[in-house]
C-alpha positions in Angstrom: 122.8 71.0 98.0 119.8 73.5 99.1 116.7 73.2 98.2 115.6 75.7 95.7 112.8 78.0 96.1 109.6 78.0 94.2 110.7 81.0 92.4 114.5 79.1 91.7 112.9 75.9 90.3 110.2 77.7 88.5 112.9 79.9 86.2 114.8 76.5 86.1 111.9 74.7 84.3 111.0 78.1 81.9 114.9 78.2 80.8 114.5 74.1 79.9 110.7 73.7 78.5 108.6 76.9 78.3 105.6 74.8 77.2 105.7 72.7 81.2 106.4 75.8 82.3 103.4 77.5 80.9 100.9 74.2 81.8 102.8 74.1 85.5 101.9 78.0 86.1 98.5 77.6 85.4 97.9 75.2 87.6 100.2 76.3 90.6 97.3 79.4 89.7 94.3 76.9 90.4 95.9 75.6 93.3 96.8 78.9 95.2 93.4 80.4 94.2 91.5 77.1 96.2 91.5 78.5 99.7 93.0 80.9 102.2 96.9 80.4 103.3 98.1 77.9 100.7 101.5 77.6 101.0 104.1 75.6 98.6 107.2 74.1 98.7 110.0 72.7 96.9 110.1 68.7 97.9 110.4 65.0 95.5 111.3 67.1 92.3 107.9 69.4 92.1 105.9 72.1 94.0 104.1 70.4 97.5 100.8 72.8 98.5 98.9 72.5 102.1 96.3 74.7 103.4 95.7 73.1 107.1 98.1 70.1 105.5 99.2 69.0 102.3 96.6 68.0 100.0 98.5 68.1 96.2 101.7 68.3 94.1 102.9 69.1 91.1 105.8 67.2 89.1 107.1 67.9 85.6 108.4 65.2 83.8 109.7 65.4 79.9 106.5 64.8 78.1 104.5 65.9 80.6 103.4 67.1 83.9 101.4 65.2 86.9 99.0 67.0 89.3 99.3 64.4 92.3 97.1 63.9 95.3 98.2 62.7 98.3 94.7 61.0 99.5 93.4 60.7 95.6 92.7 57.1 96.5 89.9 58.7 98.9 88.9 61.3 96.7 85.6 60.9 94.8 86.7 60.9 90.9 83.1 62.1 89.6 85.1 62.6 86.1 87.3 59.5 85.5 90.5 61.4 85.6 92.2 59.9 88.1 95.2 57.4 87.5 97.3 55.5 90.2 96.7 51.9 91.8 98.5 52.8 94.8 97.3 52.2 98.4 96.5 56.5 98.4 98.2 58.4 95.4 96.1 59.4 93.0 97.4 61.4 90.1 95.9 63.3 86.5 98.3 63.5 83.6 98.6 66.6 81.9 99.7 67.5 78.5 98.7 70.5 77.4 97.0 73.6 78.5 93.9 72.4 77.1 93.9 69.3 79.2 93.6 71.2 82.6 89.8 72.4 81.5 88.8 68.6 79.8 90.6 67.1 82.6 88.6 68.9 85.6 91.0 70.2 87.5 89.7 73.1 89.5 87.3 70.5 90.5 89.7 68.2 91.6 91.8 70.4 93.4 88.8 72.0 95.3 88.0 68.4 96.2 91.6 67.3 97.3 91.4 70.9 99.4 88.4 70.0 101.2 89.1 66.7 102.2 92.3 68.2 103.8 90.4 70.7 105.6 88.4 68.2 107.5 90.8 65.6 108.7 
């Protein structure tokens, strides 16, 4: 089976769950507005964005939807938003709209961004 495109997997999610579709949109706006040249992808179930290289993803999942960083571990979390043990995924939950200004994100995606511009 092909991989669907952005565009494909997006209409997917609004004809299932308007509301992740709504939440996933306005980050995927965040994300693209971080820097010059992002590009995304369809890859593991969600949307993959890299500027020079990938720096963050975003999964839906039925209750809600998961901004994930690649590096998070390395990542300073000035906010206490981010959730993971792992040896270098990091992740913020999302649940609403609402969550995406309480949670930080443009600040966390700018920070993901920037680590991946200097490595």
């Amino acid at each position: 089976m092909a991989t669907p495109s952005v565009a494909e997997w997006l209409a997917a999610l609004r004809n299932n769950d308007e509301i992740r579709y709504q939440l996933i949109e306005s980050v995927r706006a965040i994300v693209l507005q971080v820097g010059p040249s992002i590009g995304e992808e369809i890859k593991y179930g969600g949307i993959l964005f890299a500027g020079h290289r990938g720096f963050c993803g975003i999964f839906s999942y039925a209750n809600h939807v998961t901004l994930e960083f690649s590096e998070g571990a390395s990542l300073p979390d000035p906010h206490q938003r981010l959730e993971g043990k792992g040896k270098g995924r990091r992740h913020i939950k999302l649940g609403s709209i609402s969550d995406i200004e309480s949670h930080h994100v443009r600040d966390y995606v700018a920070l993901a961004y920037q680590a991946s511009q200097s490595s």
